[in-house]
Residue, then its C-alpha position, 0 to 999 in steps of 0.5 A: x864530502x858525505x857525512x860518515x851518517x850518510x855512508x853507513x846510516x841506519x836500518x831504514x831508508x833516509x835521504x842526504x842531509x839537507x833533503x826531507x824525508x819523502x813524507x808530507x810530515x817531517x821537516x828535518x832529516x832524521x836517521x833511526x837506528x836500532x839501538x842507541x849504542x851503535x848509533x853513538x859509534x856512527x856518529x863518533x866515527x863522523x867526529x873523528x872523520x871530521x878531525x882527521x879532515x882538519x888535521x890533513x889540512x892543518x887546520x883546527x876542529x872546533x867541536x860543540x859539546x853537550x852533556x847529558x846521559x845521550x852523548x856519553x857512548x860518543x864519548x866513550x868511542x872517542x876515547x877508544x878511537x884515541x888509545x886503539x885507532x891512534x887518534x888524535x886531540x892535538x888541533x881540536x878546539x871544544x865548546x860545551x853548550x852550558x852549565x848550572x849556576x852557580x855551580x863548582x868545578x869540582x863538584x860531581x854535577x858540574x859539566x866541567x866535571x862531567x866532560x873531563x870524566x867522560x873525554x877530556x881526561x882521556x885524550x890528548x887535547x890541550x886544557x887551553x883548548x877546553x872551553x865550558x861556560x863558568x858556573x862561579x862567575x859572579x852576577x856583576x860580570x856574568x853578561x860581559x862573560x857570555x858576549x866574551x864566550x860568543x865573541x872566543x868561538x866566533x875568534x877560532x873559526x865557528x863551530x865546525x861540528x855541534x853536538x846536541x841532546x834534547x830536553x822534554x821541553x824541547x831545549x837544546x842546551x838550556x834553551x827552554x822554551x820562550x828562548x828567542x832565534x837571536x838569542x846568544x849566550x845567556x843566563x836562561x831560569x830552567x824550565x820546571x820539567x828540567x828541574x825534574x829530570x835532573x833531579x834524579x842527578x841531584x839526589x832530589x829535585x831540591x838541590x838542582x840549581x835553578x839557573x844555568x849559562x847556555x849557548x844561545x839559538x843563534x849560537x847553536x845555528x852557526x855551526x856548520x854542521x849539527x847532529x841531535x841525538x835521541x833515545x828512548x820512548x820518553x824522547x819520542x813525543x819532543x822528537x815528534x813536535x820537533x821534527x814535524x810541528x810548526x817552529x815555534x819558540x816554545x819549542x826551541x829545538x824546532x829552529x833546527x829546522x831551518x838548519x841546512x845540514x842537520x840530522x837528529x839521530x834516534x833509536x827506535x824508541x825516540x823515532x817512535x811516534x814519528x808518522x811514517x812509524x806510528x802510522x806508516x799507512x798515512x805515508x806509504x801506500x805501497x805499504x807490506x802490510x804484515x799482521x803486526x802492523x795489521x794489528x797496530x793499524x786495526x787498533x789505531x783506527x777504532x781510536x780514530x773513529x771511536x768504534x770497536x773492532x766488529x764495528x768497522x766498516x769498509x768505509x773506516x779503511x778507506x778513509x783512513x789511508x788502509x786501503x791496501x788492506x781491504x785489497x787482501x780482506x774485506x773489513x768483516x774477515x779482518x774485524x773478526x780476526x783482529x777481535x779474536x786475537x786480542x780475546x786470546x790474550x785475556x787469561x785470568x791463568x798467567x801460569x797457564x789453565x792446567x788440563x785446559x784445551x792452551x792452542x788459544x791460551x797465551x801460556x801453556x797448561x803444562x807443567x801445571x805448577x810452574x817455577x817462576x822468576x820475577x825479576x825486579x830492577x827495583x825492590x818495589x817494581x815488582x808489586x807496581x808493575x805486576x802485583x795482581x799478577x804476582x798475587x795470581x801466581x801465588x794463589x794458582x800454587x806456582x813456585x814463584x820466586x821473587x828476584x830483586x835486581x838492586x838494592x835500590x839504596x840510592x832511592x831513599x831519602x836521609x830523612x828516612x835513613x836518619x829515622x831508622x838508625x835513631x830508631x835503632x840506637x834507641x833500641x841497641x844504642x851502638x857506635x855504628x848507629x851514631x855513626x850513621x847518623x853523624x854521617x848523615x847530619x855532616x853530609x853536603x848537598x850533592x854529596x854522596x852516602x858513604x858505605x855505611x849509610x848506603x847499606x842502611x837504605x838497602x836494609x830500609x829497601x830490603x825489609x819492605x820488599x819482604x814486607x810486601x811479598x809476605x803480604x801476597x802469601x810468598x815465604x821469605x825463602x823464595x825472596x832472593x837479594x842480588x845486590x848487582x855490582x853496577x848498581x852500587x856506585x853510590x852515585x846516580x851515574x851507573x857502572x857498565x854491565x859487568x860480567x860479574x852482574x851475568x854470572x850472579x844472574x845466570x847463577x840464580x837462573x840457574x839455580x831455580x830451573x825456571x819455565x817463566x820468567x818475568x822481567x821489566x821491559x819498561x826502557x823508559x825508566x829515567x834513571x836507566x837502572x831498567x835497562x841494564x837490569x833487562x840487559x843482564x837478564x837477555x846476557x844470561x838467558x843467551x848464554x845459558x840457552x844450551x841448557x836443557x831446562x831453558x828449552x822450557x822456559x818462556x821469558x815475558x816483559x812487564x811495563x813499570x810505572x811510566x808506561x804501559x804496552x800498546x794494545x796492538x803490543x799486548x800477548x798476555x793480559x790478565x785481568x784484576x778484580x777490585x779486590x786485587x786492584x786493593x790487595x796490589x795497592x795495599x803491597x804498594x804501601x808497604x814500600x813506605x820509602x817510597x810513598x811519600x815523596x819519592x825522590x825519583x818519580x819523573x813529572x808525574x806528582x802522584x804516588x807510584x800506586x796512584x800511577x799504576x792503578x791509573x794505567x791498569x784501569x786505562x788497559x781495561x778500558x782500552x780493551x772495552x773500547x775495543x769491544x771486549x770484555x769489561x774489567x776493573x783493571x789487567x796488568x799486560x805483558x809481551x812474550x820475549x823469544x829468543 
């Protein structure tokens, strides 16, 4: 029977499972979709094939679970599937792959928690059916409970169908790298990188347990089918290692490998540095060559051959798999071309150069004085992502309004909460000072800010996101505080985009009648705030797109502080001088809750301006590489269009 994966499937051209791709690279069987919620519907639909085939034969369905942010789509289609499809729990046996030890039932971090919120709460499966390793179980017992916990699924059949997510370390499960191909149930130590990404859930890398009871490699391989879900661009190099490299312990998910009927499913992003992707020319040489992937393959070579464009000869093509290139242009027609492009993207005018020739500008002269909306998720991407830019607008006499997303409460430690209210009761001595600070005193680990104390973070976050605009010359009145409802839960874990989230956004649209727009595009942001942020920006520009004032306006995607745009990507780069690179630095600062100790900042131990002045001067330097002019620093952005 085919899988549901195989019927419908993707964007791209894939082969049955079991089957390589036609590529001299890749290894395990892979299937990229454009985004990552229709991918999780392809892959519900094929779970729920696969229940509705055990119950036609009356039969059990063993499933293998995994927790995670990348399996909850799935688990929301499935529930949908129960109340509106009319299907059904009753012969379904699950096993969760892990959970934190120790760790309670109870509490809001355990998997246990996690799976009855997202499914088991919300079908008709039975409670004996539900099988999630025990993360109370004591130290003296804890072995003779993982050797019970293999033999429990051995007893039932096997695993029919096992879920899987993807660490950056390569785990699946918890098994982190050194993890053994014969390896069962087990207590594994997390791996430090782990540590760091569940941090974000913990509310500080401090309270994330350091040990866990995970399915171990054999385990997981005895399925009889596996499905490895993959999204977004901080997946992307695993996924690589993963389904192209050498197996290898240290990067266990490679054993998937020798698995007769895997598939990973990906999104564009996670799919991204995959070979016949990144650099399609090394796999097809019958490739359509279109002037974007042009661009992209002219700026992969100068880095393969460490030359600038104008300096490429016919040799370079050829040698490097771009033949087909040379077939339509020689490499003088193609050099010149390439090195124009990238010059017309450099402007020190990101509002547009008024009563200036803007055919070869990447933004228009007119009007010459634009209204602008920054849109930023957090109250401090704006100066990380854009501060020189920020600072350009505003001295180039556009009407710039600042539009923070967030609240950002979640972002502030109790430390710098407990210093501000006791600054404030020594300054007014009130109960609601005093309350707040009891509140904050009782509080447990893990536990969750009450109302109270979540509106005092927001304050801290307000304050400093006007301290650091007046600092770049921005009056408080063009400072707007959108506080969107998704955002305050209180908790890690978001609400779903709300259409109350795109009036509020198509209000403030509304309101200032903009011709730019600035938002984050950056989807890598580990905490996904950006994402819905940018989702509610796209929501509201669609539907106010019969207005007339939105016939003028121009929208541009702005990076965050993990990654920065492709050269090739690039349509606007605006170059800083090292004052600028002093003066953003500086508007940085100003966000003092988040500068020392930031409590979600990934793996990168640095402070946030440390990280943007890095991947500035790295813009700069790329583009000099490529022979173009040398900057201090440029801030890079991508026009959107509708």
């Amino acid at each position: 029977m085919k899988t549901i994966l195989e019927k419908n499937g993707a964007n791209i051209r894939y082969r049955p499972v079991g089957q390589f791709e036609e590529t001299r690279f890749e290894k395990i069987h892979n299937v990229i979709f454009s985004d990552s919620n229709q991918a999780s519907i392809k892959v519900a639909e094929e779970i729920a094939a696969l229940i509705r085939k055990k119950q036609e034969a009356n039969k059990n369905c063993v499933l293998g679970l995994a927790t995670g942010s990348s399996p909850i789509k799935v688990y929301e289609e499935l529930v949908r599937m129960h109340n509106e499809d009319s299907l059904s729990f009753h012969n379904v046996i699950t096993f969760n792959l892990d959970e934190y030890l120790p760790m309670e039932k109870d509490n809001r971090q355990s998997y246990w928690y996690f799976m009855h919120e997202h499914l088991f709460n919300h079908v008709n499966i039975a409670p004996e059916n539900i099988h999630i390793p025990d993360g109370t179980v004591s130290s003296e017992k804890v072995i003779d409970y993982c050797i019970a916990y293999d033999d429990k699924i051995k007893k039932n059949g096997g695993l029919d169908f096992q879920l899987l997510g993807i660490g950056r370390t390569g785990h699946v499960g918890f098994n982190e790298p050194g993890s053994h191909y014969n390896s069962g149930t087990r207590v594994i130590t997390l791996d430090h990188i782990t540590i760091v990404d569940a941090a974000p859930a913990f509310l500080g890398i401090d309270n994330v347990p350091r040990k866990a009871i995970t399915m171990g490699i054999a385990t997981v391989m005895s399925a009889k089918r596996i499905v490895l879900l993959g999204w977004g661009e901080n997946k992307a190099s695993i996924i690589k290692k993963t389904v192209e490299g050498e197996i290898s312990p240290q990067v266990p998910a490679t054993y998937l490998q020798n698995h007769k009927n895997c598939t990973f499913v990906l999104d564009t992003g996670a799919g991204s540095q995959l070979t016949r992707n990144k650099t399609p020319w090394l796999v097809d040489e019958s490739l359509e060559w279109t002037e974007n992937l042009t661009s992209k393959a002219i700026v992969w070579l100068c880095n393969e051959t460490n030359k600038s464009i104008l300096s490429l000869t016919d040799k370079d093509y050829n040698d490097n798999g771009m033949s087909g290139l040379l077939a339509m242009e020689d490499s003088y027609d193609l050099n010149i071309k390439m090195f124009n492009k990238l010059q017309h993207t450099i402007t020190g005018w990101p509002g547009g150069k008024p009563n200036a020739d803007d055919s070869s500008r990447p933004e228009r002269a007119e009007p010459a004085k634009k209204r602008v909306i920054i849109f930023s998720p957090h109250p401090d991407d704006d100066v990380i992502s854009m501060g020189g830019t920020f600072d350009r607008l505003i001295e180039q006499g556009h009407d710039v309004h600042v539009v923070y997303q967030t609240s950002g409460n979640i972002a502030v430690s109790d430390t710098d909460a407990m210093r501000y209210a006791e600054i404030s009761k020594r300054i007014a001595p009130s109960e609601a000072a005093q309350s707040i600070i009891d509140t904050i005193k009782e509080k447990k680990d893990s536990s969750f800010d009450s109302l109270e104390v979540r509106k005092l973070k927001g304050n801290i976050r307000r304050g400093e996101s006007y301290a650091a605009v007046r600092y770049l010359g921005l009056d408080d009145s063009n400072v707007h505080f959108l506080d969107l409802p998704f955002y305050e839960t209180g908790t890690i874990k978001k609400n779903n985009l709300s259409e109350e989230d795109v009036q509020i956004m198509m209000n403030i649209i509304s309101e200032i009648k903009p011709q730019q727009i600035f938002a984050a595009g950056d989807l890598a942001d580990p905490h996904g705030t950006h994402k819905v942020c940018l989702d509610a920006v796209f929501e509201a520009m669609r539907r106010l797109k019969p207005e007339p004032f939105m016939e003028d306006c121009w929208l541009w995607l702005y990076r965050g502080a993990w990654h920065e745009w492709d050269v090739d990507e690039i349509e606007m780069a605006v170059p800083m001088s090292p004052s600028q690179v002093l003066k953003k630095r500086y508007a940085i600062f100003c966000h003092q809750s988040q500068k020392d100790g930031v409590m979600f900042q990934g793996d990168d131990s640095r402070e946030f301006w440390m990280r943007a002045e890095e991947r500035n001067k790295n813009t700069a330097e790329r583009y000099r590489a490529l022979g173009l002019s040398h900057y201090a620093a440029m801030e890079a952005f991508v026009r959107y269009k509708f």
